[in-house]
C-alpha positions in Angstrom: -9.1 5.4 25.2 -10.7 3.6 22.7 -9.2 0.0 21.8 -11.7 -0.8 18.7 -9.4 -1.7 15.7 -11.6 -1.0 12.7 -12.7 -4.3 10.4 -14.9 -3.0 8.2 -15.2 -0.2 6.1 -17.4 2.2 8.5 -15.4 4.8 9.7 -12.3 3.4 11.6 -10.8 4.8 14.5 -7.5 3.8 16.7 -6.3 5.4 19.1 -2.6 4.0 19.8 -1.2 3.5 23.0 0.7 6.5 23.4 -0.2 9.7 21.4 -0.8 8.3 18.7 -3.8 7.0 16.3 -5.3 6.8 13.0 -9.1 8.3 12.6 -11.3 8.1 9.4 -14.7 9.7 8.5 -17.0 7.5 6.2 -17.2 10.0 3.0 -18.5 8.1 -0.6 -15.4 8.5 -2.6 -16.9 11.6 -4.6 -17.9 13.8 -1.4 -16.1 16.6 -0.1 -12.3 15.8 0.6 -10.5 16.2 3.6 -8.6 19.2 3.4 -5.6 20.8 5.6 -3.3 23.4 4.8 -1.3 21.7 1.8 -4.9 20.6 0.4 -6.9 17.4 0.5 -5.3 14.2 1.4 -6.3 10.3 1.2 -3.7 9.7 3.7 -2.1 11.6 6.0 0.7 10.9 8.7 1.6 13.8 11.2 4.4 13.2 13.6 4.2 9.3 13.3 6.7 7.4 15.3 6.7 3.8 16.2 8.6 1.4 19.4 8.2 -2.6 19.8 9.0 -3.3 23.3 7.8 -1.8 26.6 7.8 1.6 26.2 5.5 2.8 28.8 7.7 4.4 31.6 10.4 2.2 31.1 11.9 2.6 28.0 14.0 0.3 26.7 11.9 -0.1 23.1 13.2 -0.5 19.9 12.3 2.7 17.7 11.3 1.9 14.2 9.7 4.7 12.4 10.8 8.8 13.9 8.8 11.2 13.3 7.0 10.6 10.1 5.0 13.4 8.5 3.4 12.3 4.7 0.7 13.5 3.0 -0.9 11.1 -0.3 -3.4 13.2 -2.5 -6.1 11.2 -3.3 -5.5 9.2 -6.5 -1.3 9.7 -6.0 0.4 7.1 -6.6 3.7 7.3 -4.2 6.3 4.3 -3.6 8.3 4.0 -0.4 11.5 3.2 -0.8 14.7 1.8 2.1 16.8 -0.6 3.3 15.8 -4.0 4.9 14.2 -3.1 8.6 13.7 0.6 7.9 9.8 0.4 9.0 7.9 0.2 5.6 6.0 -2.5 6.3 5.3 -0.9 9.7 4.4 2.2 8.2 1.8 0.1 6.0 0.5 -1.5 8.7 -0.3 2.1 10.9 -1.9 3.2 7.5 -4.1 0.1 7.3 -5.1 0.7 10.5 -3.3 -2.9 11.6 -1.4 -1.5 14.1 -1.3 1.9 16.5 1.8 4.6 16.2 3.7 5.0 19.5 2.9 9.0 18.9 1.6 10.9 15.7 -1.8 10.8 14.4 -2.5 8.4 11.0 -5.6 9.7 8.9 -7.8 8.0 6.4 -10.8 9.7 5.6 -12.7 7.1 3.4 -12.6 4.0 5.7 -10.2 1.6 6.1 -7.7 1.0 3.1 -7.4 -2.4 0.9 -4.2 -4.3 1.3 -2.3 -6.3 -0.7 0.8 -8.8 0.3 4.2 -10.1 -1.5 2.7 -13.2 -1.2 -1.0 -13.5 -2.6 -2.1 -15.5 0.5 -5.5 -17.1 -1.5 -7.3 -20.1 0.0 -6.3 -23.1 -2.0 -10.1 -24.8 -1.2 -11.7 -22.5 -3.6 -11.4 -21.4 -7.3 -10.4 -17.8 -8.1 -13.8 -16.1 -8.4 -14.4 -17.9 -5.1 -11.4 -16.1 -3.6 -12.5 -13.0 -4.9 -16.5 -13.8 -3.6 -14.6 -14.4 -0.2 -13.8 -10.4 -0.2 -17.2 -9.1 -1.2 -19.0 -11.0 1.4 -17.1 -9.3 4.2 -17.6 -6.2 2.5 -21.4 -6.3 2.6 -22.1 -7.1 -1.0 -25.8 -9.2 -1.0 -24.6 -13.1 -2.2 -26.8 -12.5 -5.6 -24.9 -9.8 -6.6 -21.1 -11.5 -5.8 -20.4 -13.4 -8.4 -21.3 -11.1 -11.0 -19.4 -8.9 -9.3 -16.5 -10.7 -8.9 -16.2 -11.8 -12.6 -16.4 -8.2 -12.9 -13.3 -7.7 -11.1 -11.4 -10.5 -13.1 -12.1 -9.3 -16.2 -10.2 -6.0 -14.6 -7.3 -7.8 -14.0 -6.9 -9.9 -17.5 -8.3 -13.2 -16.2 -11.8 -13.6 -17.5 -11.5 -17.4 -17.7 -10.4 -18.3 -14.3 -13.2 -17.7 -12.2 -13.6 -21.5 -11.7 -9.6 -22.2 -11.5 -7.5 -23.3 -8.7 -5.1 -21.9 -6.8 -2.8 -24.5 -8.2 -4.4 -23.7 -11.3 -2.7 -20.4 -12.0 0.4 -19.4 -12.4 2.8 -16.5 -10.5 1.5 -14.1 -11.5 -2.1 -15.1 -12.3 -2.5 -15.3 -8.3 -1.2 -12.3 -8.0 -3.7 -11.0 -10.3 -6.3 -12.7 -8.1 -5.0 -11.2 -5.4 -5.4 -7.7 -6.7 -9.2 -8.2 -7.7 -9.6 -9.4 -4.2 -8.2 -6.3 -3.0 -10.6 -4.4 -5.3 -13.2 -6.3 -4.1 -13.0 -4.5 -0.6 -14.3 -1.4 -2.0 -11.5 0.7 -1.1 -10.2 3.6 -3.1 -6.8 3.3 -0.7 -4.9 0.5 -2.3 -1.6 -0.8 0.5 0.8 -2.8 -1.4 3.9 -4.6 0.5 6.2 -5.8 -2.5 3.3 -7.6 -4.3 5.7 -8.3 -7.2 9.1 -9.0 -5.7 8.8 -13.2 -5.8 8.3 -12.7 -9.9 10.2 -13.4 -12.6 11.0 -10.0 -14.6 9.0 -10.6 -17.5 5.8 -10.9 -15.4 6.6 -8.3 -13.1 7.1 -6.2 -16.0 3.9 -7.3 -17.1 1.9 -6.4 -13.8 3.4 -3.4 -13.9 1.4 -2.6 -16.5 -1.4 -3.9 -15.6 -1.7 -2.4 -11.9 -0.9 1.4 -14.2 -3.8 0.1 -15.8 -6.3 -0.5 -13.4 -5.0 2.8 -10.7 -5.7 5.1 -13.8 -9.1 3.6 -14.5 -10.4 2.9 -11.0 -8.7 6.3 -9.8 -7.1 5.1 -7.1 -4.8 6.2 -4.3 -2.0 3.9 -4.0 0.7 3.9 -1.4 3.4 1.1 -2.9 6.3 -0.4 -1.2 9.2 -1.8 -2.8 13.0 -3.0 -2.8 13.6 -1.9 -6.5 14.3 1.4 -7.4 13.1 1.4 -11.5 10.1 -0.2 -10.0 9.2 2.5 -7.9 10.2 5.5 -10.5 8.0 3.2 -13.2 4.9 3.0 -11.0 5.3 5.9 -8.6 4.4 9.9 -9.2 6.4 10.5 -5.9 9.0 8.1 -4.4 9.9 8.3 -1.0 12.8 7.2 0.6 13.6 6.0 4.2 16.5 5.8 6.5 17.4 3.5 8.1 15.9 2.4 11.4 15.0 4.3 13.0 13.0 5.0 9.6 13.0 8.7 8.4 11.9 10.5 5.4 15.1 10.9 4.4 14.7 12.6 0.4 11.5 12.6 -1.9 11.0 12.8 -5.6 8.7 13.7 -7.9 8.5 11.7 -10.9 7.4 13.8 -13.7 7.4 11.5 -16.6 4.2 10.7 -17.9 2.6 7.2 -17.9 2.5 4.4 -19.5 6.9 4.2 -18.4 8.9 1.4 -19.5 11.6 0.2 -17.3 14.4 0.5 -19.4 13.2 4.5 -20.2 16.5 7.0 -20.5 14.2 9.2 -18.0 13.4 5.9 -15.5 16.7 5.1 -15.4 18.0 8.8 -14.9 16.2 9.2 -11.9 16.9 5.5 -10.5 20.5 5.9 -10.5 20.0 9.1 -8.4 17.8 7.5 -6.0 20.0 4.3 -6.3 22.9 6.8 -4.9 20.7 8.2 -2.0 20.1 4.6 -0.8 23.2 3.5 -1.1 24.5 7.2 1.2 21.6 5.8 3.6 22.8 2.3 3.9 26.4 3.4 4.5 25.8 5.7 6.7 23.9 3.0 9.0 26.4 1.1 8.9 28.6 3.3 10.9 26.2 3.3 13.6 
């Protein structure tokens, strides 16, 4: 059994503790695609489940995720939606390759994905570009080429002038913002995002909404969002997923056929969100009588 947890971007593999793991082949992002039978995938989860707790023999673990099976096209954009505890953030986690599923089998073909946080979790000790320099350096990029590169990435995400600013510097979301170049700066086209907008005020979220739109359609990247808010994930996502509750299921999915840019307060956004709005709330109830 291997016990390597992939840190770079050459070809991870994990191989969990029970049957499960996640395995990646090193393809450049324009080579032949994985491929099964519902066509090629950047992410693929086949019969994930997850336990905390001893497990091995025993029992007596506390079951998180059941049974998972998602598939993410490469360049999709899908949002995961549940209740508090449901296993997003656990799912996130097997995907990036941060964690091992108790059984199932997690695949990223391209290397180990980027991930991004709620909170933006830069180093106060060095300016923005810095930050972003940070990322590039672990990802192999030679030191003469970094900062060029990083101002590159700012520029992507609306902040040209703050390569030289603090942390304490910028505002909300102008971290966040920094945060997403640094994210870019791995070199992944698998973007993980845990609620990197729920601490903002509306009008900025709304905002980086557009912006993140923005920068998935140009970069073409895959993108595998999780979120709280139900317009937020039928503005961003092309598919939402929702989750039961623990232990987290796939419960519905929907396609979101609208095309972008989507404004939040759209008669087709908010169509859709008070149907999903209903599914949640059927989930949540129903756990509650557990």
């Amino acid at each position: 059994m291997s016990t390597e947890l992939a840190t770079a971007a050459p070809a991870p593999s994990v191989t969990g503790a029970g049957a499960g793991r996640q395995t990646g082949q090193q393809d450049g992002p324009h080579t032949e695609q994985q491929t099964g039978q519902h066509g090629p995938y950047a992410v693929r989860l086949e019969h994930v489940s997850k336990s905390f707790g001893p497990h091995r023999g025993g029992g007596g673990g506390q079951q998180v995720l059941d049974d998972i099976g998602l598939r993410v096209a490469p360049g999709e954009f899908v949002c995961l939606l549940g209740a508090s505890g449901c296993g997003k953030s656990t799912l996130l986690n097997l995907v990036a390759g941060l964690d091992r599923p108790t059984s199932g089998e997690v695949r990223v073909p391209h290397g180990r994905p980027a991930l991004m946080f709620q909170d933006h979790a830069l180093f106060p000790w060095l300016s923005a570009g810095r930050n972003v320099e940070l990322a590039l350096k672990l990802a192999g990029v030679p030191r003469a080429e970094r900062r060029g590169r990083a101002e590159e990435l700012l520029r992507l995400v609306r902040l040209p002038d703050a390569y030289g600013k603090r942390v304490h510097q910028l505002s909300g979301g102008m971290r966040q913002r920094v945060a997403l170049a640094r994210s870019l700066a791995q070199g992944s086209r698998v973007l993980l995002m845990d609620e990197p907008f729920a601490a903002l005020d509306a009008i900025t979220r709304d905002l980086l909404h557009e912006e993140l739109t923005r920068v998935w359609r140009e970069r073409e990247l895959t993108v595998l969002f999780v979120t709280h808010n139900v317009r937020e994930a039928v503005r961003l996502g092309q598919r939402v997923v929702l989750l039961s509750s623990r232990p987290g299921r796939i419960a519905h999915e929907w396609r979101v056929d609208a095309p972008h840019p989507r404004r939040i307060e759209d008669s087709s956004v908010t169509s859709l969100a008070r149907e999903i709005t209903g599914h949640l709330h059927e989930e949540i109830v129903r756990h509650a009588r557990h």
